[in-house]
C-alpha angles and dihedrals in degrees: 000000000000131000083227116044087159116011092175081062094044087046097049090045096049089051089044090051093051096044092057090044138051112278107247135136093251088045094052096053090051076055096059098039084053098050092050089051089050094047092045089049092045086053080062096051108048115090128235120285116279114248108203098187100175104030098169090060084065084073095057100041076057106061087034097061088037094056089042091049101049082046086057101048097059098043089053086053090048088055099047088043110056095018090249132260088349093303107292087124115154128204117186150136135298124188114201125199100219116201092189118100109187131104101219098054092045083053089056099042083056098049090046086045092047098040088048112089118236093032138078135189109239113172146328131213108203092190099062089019085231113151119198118214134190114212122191099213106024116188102157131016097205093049091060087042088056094031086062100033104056095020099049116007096037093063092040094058088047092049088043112025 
């Protein structure tokens, strides 16, 4: 273990410390004291490297949320807009069983679901690797499973594990 994990971080928080109090000798050593206690919390608080093991497929997980993305937005305007298939438009629920374990590819799944229009990441259970989404216009609950699955998992497991 060192005394300096991150000494940009120690170093930032020690100026920081002086700027907010009054510049003496007893006050700079609480700001150093300060900024090591803040470089050893903030250790703690970084998350493991990112291991990007295929990187070419992020190019293709790229063009393939864009273009996901820009389908969605229209058909959720179509919806609002002409108040869909006479109304009889039907948000629920979707539970998803995820095979995929790593952080940083869950990280991923929830900012494409987020950033999609018509769907929301709810929850997800890592013991049971269930993960709960809201659609705006659900039609079939096995269509969204797949959909995510081999559109979406399916690449990120490939790109992080």
């Amino acid at each position: 273990m060192t005394l300096f994990p991150h000494p940009i971080v120690t170093v930032v928080l020690t100026i920081l410390w002086m700027v907010l109090t009054s510049f003496t000798p007893g006050q700079f050593v609480l700001g150093v004291i300060a900024g090591i206690l803040g470089g050893l919390a903030y250790r703690r608080l970084t998350p493991e490297r990112i291991m990007v093991r295929r990187p070419r497929q992020i190019i293709r997980l790229f063009f393939r949320v864009g273009g996901d993305i820009i389908r969605s937005n229209i058909a959720v305007a179509g919806l609002i807009l002409t108040q869909g298939r006479g109304g009889r438009r039907r948000a629920g629920f979707v539970p998803i069983p995820l095979d995929m374990t790593s952080p940083n590819g869950l990280a991923v799944l929830a900012i494409i679901v987020t950033a999609t229009p018509g769907t929301a990441w709810i929850e997800y259970e890592p013991r049971k690797g269930l993960l709960l989404l809201h659609v705006f216009d659900l039609l079939d609950e096995d269509d969204w499973v797949h959909t995510i699955k081999s559109r979406y998992e399916s690449l990120l497991m490939e790109i992080f594990e």
